[in-house]
C-alpha atoms as a printed R data frame, in Angstrom:
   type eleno elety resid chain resno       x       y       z
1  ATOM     1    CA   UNK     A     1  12.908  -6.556 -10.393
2  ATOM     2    CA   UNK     A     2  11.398  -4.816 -13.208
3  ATOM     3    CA   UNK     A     3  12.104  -1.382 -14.130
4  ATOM     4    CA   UNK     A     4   8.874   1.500 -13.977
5  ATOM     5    CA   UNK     A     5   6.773   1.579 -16.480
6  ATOM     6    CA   UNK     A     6   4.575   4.903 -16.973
7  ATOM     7    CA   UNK     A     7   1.069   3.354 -15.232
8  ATOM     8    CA   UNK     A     8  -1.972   5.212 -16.116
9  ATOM     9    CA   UNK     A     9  -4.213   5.842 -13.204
10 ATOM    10    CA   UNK     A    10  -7.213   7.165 -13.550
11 ATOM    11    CA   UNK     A    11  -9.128   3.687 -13.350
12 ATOM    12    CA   UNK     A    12  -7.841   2.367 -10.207
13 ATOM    13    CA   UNK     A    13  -8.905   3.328  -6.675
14 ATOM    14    CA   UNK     A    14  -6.915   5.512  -5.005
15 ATOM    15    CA   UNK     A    15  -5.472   3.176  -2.698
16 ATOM    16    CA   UNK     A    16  -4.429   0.899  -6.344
17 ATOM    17    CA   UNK     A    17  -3.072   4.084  -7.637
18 ATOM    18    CA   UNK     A    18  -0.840   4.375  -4.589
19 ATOM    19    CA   UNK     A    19   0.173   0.831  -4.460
20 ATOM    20    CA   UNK     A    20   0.612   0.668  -8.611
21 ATOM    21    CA   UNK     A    21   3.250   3.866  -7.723
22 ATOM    22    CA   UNK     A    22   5.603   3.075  -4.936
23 ATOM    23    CA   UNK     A    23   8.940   2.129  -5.753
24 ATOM    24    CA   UNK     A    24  10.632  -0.668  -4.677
25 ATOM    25    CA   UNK     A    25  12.746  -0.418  -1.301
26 ATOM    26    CA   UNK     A    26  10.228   1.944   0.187
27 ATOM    27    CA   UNK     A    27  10.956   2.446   3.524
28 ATOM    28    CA   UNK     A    28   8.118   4.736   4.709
29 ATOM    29    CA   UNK     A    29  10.114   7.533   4.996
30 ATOM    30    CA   UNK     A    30   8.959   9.190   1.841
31 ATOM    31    CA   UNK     A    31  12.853  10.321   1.595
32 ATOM    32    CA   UNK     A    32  15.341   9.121  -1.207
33 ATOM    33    CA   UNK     A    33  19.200   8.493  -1.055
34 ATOM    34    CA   UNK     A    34  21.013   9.966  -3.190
35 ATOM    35    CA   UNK     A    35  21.446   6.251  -4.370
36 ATOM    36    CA   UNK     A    36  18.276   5.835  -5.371
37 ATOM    37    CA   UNK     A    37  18.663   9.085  -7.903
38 ATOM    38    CA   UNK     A    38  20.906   7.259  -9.927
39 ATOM    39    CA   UNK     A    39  18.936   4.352 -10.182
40 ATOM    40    CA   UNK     A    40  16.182   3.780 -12.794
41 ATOM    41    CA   UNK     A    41  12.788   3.764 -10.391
42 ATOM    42    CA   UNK     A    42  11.471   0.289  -9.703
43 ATOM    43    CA   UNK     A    43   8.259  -0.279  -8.289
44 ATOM    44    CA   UNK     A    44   7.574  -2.087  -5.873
45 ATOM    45    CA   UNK     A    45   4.146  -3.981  -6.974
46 ATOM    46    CA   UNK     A    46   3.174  -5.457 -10.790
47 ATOM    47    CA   UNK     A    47  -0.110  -4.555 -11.985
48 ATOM    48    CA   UNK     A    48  -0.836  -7.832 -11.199
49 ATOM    49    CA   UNK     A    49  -0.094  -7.880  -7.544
50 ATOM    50    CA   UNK     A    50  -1.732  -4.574  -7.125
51 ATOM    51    CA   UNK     A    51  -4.478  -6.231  -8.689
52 ATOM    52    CA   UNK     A    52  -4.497  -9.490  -6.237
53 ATOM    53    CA   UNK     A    53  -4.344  -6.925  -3.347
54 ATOM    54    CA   UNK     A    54  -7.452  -5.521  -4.083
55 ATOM    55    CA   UNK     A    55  -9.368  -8.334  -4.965
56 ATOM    56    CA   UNK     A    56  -8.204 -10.054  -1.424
57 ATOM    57    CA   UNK     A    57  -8.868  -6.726   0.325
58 ATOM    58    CA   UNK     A    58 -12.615  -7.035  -0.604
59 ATOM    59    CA   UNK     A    59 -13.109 -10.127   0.677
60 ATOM    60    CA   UNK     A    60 -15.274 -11.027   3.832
61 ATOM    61    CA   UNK     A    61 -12.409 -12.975   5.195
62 ATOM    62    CA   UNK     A    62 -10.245  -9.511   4.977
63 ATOM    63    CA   UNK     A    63 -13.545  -7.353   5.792
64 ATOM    64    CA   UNK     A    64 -13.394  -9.353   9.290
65 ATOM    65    CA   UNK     A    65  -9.686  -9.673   9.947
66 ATOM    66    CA   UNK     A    66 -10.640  -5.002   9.983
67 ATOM    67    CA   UNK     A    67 -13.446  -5.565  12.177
68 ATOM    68    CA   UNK     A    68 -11.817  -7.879  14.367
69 ATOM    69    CA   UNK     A    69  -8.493  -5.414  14.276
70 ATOM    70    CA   UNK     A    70 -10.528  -2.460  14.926
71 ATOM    71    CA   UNK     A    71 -12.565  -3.901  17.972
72 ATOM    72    CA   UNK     A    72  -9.363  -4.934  19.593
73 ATOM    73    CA   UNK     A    73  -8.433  -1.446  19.186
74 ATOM    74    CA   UNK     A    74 -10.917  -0.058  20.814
75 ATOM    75    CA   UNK     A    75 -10.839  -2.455  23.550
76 ATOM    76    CA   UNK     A    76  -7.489  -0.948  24.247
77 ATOM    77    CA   UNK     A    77  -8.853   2.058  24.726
78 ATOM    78    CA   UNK     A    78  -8.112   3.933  21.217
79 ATOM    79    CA   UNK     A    79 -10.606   6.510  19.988
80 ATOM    80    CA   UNK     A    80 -10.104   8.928  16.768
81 ATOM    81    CA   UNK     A    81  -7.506   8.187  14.155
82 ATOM    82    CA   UNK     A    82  -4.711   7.790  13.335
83 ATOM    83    CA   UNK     A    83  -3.727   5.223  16.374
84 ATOM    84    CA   UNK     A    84  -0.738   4.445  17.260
85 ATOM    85    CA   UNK     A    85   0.884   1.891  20.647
């Protein structure tokens, strides 16, 4: 795994911006160990997988797997957002 490099921002999406910054070994919790203090930040994604991520999220193919996701939602019954089962 490669350590952080300083990433600079302010052409990316946000959604790139937030994938280009999360370290590696996120669990979701938005919490850190005391572990993870003493450890150099790694991130989770190269530029060049945030990159890939993007590109396959604009696809049709991905545009439909969200429409198809969404309608199934909705057939259960969910309304508003966030939704969670």
């Amino acid at each position: 795994m490669q350590a952080a490099k300083t990433v600079i921002v302010r052409h990316l999406s946000p959604v790139a911006a937030a994938l280009a910054s999360v370290p590696a070994g996120f669990a979701g919790t938005g919490a850190r160990d005391e572990q993870d203090e003493r450890e150099p930040t790694r991130l989770l994604f190269t530029p060049d997988e945030v990159q890939r991520i993007m590109a396959r999220a604009a696809t049709e193919e991905m545009k439909q797997v969200l429409k198809s996701a969404t309608q199934a939602a909705l057939d259960r019954g969910a309304f508003g957002a966030p939704w969670l089962w």
